[in-house]
Each structure stands twice: as C-alpha cells, then as structure tokens.
BALUM-100984 format. One line per field, with one value per residue: residue number from 1; y, z, x of N, C-alpha, C, O, CB in turn. Coordinates in nm, 3 decimals. Each point is the difference from the previous one (the first is absolute). Glycine has a CB too. Layout:
N
resi <- c(NUM, ...)
n.north <- c(Y, ...)
n.up <- c(Z, ...)
n.east <- c(X, ...)
ca.north <- c(Y, ...)
ca.up <- c(Z, ...)
ca.east <- c(X, ...)
c.north <- c(Y, ...)
c.up <- c(Z, ...)
c.east <- c(X, ...)
o.north <- c(Y, ...)
o.up <- c(Z, ...)
o.east <- c(X, ...)
cb.north <- c(Y, ...)
cb.up <- c(Z, ...)
cb.east <- c(X, ...)
// end
This chain:
29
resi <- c(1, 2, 3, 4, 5, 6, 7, 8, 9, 10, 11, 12, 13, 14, 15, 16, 17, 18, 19, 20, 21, 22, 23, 24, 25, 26, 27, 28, 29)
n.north <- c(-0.121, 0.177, -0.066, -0.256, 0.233, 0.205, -0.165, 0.026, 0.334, 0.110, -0.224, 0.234, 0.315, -0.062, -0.099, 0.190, 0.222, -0.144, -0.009, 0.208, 0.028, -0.139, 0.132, 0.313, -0.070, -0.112, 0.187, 0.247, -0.239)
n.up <- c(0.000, -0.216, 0.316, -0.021, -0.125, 0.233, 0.197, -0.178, -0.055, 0.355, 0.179, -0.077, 0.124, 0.250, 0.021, -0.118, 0.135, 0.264, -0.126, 0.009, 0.259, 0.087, -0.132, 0.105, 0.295, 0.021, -0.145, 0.241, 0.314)
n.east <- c(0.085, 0.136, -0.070, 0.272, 0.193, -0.152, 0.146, 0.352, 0.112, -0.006, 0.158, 0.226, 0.016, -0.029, 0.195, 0.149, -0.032, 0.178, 0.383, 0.080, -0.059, 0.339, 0.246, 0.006, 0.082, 0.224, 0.135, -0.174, 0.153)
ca.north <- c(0.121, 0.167, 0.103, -0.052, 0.008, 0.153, 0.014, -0.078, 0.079, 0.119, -0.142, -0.045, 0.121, 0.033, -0.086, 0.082, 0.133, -0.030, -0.023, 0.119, 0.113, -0.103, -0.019, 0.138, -0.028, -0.074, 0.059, 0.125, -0.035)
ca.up <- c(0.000, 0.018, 0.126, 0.048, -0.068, 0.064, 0.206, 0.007, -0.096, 0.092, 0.126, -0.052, -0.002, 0.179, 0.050, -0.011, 0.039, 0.170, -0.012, -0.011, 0.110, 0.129, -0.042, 0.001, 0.122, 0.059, -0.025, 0.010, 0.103)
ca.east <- c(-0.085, 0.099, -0.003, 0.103, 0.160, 0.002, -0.009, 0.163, 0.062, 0.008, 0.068, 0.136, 0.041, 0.017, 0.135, 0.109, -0.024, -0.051, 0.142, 0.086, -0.032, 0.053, 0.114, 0.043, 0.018, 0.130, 0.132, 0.079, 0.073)
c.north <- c(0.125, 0.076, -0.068, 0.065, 0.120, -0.006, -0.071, 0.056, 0.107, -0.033, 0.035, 0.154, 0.044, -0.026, 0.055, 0.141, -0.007, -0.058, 0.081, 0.106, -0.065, -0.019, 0.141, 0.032, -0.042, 0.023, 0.146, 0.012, -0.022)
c.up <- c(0.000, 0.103, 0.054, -0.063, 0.086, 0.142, 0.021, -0.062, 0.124, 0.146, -0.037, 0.054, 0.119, 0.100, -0.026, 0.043, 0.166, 0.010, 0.011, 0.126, 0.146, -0.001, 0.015, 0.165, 0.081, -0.029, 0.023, 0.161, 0.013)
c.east <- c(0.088, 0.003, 0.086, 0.170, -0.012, 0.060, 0.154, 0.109, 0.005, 0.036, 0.146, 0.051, 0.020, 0.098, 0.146, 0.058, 0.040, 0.155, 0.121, 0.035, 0.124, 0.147, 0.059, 0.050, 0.132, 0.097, 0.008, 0.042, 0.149)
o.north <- c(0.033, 0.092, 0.078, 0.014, 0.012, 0.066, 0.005, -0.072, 0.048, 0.088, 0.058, 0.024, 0.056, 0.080, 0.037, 0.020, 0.094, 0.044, -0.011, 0.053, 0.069, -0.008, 0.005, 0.019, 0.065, -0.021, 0.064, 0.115, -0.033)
o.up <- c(0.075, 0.005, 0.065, 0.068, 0.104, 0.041, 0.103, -0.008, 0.023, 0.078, 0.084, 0.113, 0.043, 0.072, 0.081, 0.029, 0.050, 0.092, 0.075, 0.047, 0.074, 0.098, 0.057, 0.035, 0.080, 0.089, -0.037, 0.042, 0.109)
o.east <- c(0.092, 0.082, 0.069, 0.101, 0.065, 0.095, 0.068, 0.100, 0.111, 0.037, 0.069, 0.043, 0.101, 0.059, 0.085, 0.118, 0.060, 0.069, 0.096, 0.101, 0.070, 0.074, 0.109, 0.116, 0.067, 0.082, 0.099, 0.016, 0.048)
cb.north <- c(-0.157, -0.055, 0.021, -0.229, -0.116, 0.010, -0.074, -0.122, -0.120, 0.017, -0.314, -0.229, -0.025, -0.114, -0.233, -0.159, -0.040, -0.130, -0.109, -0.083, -0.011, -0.131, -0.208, 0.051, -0.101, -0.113, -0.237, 0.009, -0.037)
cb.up <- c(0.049, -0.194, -0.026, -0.033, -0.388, -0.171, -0.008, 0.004, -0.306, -0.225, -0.090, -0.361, -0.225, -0.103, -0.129, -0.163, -0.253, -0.056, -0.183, -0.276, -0.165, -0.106, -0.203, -0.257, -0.153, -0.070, -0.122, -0.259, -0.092)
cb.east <- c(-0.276, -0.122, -0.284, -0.305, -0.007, -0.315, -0.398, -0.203, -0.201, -0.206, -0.261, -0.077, -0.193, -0.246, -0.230, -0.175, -0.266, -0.394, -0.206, -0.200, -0.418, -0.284, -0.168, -0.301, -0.276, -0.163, -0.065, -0.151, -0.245)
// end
C-alpha cells in the first residue's frame, strides 16, 4: 500500500534525523 511506503519513508527520515541529532551531541564533548 502506498500509505505504508509513505509512513516508512518518514519513520526512516526521522530516525536518521534523531541519529544525527545524537550524534551531533556526542562529539561536541
């Protein structure tokens, strides 16, 4: 279903985004 690819395309993006954010974080210690 295409509302699935969608809800799993913006999951993903999120994660990554939520990744970064965390990661940004830890190396500026």
């Amino acid at each position: 279903m295409l509302l699935d690819i969608i809800l799993t395309g913006v999951f993903g993006i999120a994660v990554a985004y939520a990744y970064v954010f965390v990661k940004n974080i830890t190396d500026h210690e």
